[in-house]
C-alpha positions in Angstrom: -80.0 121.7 -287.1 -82.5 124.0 -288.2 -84.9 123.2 -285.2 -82.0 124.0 -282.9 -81.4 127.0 -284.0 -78.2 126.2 -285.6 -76.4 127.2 -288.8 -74.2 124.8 -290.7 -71.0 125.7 -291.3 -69.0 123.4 -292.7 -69.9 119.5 -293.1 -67.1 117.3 -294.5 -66.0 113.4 -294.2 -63.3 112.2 -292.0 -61.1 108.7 -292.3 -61.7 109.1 -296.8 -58.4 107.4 -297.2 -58.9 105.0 -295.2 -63.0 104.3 -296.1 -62.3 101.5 -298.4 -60.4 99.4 -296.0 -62.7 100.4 -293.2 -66.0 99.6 -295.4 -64.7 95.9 -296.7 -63.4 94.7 -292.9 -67.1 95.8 -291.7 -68.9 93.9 -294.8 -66.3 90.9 -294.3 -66.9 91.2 -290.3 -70.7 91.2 -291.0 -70.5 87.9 -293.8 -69.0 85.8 -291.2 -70.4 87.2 -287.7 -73.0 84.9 -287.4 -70.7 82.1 -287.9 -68.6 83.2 -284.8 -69.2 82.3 -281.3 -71.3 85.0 -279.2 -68.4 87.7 -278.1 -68.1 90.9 -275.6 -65.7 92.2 -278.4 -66.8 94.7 -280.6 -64.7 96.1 -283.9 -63.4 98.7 -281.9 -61.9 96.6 -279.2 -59.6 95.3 -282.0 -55.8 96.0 -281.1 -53.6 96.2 -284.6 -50.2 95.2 -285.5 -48.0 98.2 -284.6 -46.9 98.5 -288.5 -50.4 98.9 -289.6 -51.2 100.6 -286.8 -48.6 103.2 -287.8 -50.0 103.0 -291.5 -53.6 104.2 -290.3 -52.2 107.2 -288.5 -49.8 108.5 -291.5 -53.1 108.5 -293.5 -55.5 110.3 -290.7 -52.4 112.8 -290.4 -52.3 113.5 -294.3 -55.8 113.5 -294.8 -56.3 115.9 -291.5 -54.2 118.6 -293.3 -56.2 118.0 -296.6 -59.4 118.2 -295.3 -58.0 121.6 -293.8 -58.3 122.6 -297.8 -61.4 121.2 -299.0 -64.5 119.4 -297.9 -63.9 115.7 -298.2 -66.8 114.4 -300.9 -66.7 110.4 -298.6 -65.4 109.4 -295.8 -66.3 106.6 -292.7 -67.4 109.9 -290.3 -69.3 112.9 -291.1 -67.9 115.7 -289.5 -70.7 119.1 -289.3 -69.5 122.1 -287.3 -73.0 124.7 -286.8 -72.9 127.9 -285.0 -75.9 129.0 -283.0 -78.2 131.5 -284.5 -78.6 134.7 -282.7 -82.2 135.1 -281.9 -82.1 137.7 -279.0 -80.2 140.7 -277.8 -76.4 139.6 -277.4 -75.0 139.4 -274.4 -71.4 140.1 -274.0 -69.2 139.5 -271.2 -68.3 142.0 -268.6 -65.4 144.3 -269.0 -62.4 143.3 -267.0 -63.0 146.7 -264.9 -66.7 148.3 -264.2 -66.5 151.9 -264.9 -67.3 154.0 -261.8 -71.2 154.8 -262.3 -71.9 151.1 -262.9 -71.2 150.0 -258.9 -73.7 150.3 -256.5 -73.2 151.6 -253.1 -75.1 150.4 -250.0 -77.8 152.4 -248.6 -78.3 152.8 -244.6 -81.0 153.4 -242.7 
């Protein structure tokens, strides 16, 4: 981040709750890939039973308010939100209305 100029802010973990049972499907899925015939499905592809489905979002939605709190310490994703260092002048943005002596009249002749 440095070499872009940017300044970390905050880096946490997303899907903690849910790391365990996302870290042993991938081992599992890995142990007994090259077993399986070649396939244009990837893990994410993946549709799951609408109970379970349910289950997955009731834990993003609690941990989403936790990690509101506090940095998570694991998690599946890593989550880093930098600013941008301010290297130069600032520019800010217009005023809604230019005062007077800032507009510029056309000249004849």
């Amino acid at each position: 981040m440095e070499g872009a100029d940017l300044r970390l802010v905050r880096c946490t973990y997303a899907n903690a709750l849910l790391f365990p049972a996302i870290a042993a499907t991938v081992l599992a899925l890995k142990a007994v890939e090259p077993l399986l015939p070649r396939s244009e499905h990837t893990n994410l592809s993946w549709r799951l039973p609408r109970p379970l489905d349910e289950l997955c979002f009731q834990a993003f939605r609690a941990e989403l308010a936790l990690s509101r709190r506090v940095d998570l310490p694991l998690g599946h994703s890593l989550l880093a939100i930098a600013r941008r260092e301010e290297t130069g002048p600032v520019l800010r943005p217009l005023p809604a209305r230019l005062p007077r002596r800032a507009m510029v009249r056309p000249t004849t002749g």
